[in-house]
C-alpha positions in Angstrom: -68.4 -58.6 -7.2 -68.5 -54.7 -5.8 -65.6 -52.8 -6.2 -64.7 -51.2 -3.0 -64.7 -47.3 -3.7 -61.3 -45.1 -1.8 -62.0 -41.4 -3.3 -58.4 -41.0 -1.2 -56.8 -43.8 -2.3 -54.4 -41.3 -4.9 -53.4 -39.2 -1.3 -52.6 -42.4 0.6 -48.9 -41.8 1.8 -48.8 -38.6 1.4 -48.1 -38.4 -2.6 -50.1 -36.3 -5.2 -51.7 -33.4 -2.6 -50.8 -31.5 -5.9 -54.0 -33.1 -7.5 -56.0 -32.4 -4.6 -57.9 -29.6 -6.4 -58.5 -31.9 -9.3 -59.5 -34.7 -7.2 -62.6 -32.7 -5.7 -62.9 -30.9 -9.2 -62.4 -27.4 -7.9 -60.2 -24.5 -8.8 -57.5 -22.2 -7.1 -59.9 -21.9 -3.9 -58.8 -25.0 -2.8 -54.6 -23.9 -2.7 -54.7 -22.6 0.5 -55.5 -26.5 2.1 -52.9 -27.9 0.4 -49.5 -28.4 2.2 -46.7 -26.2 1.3 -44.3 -29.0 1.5 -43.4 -31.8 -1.3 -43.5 -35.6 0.5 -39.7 -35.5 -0.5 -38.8 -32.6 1.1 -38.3 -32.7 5.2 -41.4 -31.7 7.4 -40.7 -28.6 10.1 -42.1 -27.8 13.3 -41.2 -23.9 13.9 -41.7 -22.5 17.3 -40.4 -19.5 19.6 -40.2 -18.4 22.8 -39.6 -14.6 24.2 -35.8 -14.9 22.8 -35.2 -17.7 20.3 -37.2 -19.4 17.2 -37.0 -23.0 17.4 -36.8 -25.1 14.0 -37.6 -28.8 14.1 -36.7 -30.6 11.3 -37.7 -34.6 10.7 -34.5 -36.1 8.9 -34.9 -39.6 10.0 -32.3 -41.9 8.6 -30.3 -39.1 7.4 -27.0 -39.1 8.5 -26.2 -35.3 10.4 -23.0 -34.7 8.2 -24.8 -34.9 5.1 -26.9 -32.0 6.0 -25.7 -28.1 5.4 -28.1 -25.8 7.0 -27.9 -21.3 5.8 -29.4 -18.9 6.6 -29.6 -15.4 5.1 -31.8 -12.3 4.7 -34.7 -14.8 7.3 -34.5 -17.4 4.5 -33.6 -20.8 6.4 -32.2 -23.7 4.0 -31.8 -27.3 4.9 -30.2 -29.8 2.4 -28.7 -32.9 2.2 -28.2 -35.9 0.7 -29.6 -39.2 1.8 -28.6 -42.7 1.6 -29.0 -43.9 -3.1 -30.8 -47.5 -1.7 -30.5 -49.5 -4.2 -33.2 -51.7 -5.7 -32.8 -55.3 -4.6 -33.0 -57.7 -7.8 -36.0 -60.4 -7.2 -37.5 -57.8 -4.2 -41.1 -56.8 -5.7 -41.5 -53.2 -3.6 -45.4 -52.8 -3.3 -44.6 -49.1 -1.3 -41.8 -47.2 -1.4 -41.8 -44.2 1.2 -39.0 -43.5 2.4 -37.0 -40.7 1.9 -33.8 -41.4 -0.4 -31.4 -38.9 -2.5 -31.1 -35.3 -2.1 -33.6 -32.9 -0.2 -33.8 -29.4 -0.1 -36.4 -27.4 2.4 -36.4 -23.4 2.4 -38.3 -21.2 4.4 -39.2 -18.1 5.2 -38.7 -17.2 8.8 -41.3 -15.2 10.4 -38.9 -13.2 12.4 -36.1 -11.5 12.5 -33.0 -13.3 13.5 -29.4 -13.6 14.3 -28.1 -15.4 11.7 -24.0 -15.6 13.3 -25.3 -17.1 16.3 -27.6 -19.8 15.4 -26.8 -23.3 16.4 -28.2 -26.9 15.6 -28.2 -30.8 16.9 -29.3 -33.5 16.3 -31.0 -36.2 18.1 -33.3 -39.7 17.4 -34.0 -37.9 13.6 -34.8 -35.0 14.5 -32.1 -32.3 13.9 -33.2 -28.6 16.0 -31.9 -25.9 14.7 -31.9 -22.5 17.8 -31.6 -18.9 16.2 -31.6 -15.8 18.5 -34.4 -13.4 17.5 -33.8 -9.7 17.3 -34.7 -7.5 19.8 -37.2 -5.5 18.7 -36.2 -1.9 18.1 -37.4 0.6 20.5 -38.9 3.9 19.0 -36.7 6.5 19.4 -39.0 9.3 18.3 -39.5 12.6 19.6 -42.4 14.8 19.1 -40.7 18.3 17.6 -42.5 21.2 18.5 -43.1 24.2 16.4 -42.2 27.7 17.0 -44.6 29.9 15.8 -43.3 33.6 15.5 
């Protein structure tokens, strides 16, 4: 009987992009195509208008209070803790996806901020986190002529 062939079957789910590279037998080339987040750690939309930079962070089933959100020196971190489910004796799991135990997702924002004034909710799993940007400076400079004598 043929044995049906799924080169992807090791990415299914979203586990393993580490072996990516190995998977198509290539080297560092292929680092820059492989997500920069772990399947255990939360996924991020980040967005900005003229003001603000919008973070949009996936925590479905995570409970809002477990979550502690910092930011300092444009390093956002998000952790938490979700809900330990236990293994059920006599339930044979053939997947296990979602998300259990602690997380921890930091990033580096790609503009400057207010960190004192950001603000977050959360809503349907998806917990949006607002942080002012900072003006950008205006040059102040002034051409300085010179005398000659």
């Amino acid at each position: 009987m043929p044995i049906k062939w799924r080169p992807f079957k090791d990415l299914e789910g979203g586990q393993n992009f580490s072996q990516l590279p190995d998977i198509f037998g290539q080297g560092e080339e292929w680092v820059p195509f492989v997500p920069t987040f772990r399947p255990e750690e939360p996924i991020v939309d980040i967005y900005q208008d003229k003001d603000n930079l919008y973070v949009d962070v996936s925590l479905s089933g995570i409970k809002p209070e477990n979550v502690e959100i910092s930011i300092e020196d444009n390093i956002l971190t998000i952790q938490g803790k979700g809900e330990e489910k236990k293994e059920v004796e006599g339930k044979d799991y053939l997947r296990r996806e979602i998300r259990r135990g602690s997380f921890r997702r930091t990033l580096k924002l790609p503009v400057d901020v207010k960190n004192n004034k950001a603000v977050a909710e959360s809503k349907n799993g998806i917990l949006k986190i607002t942080v002012p940007k900072v003006a950008k400076k205006i040059s102040n400079s002034k051409k300085v002529p010179i005398k000659i004598k």
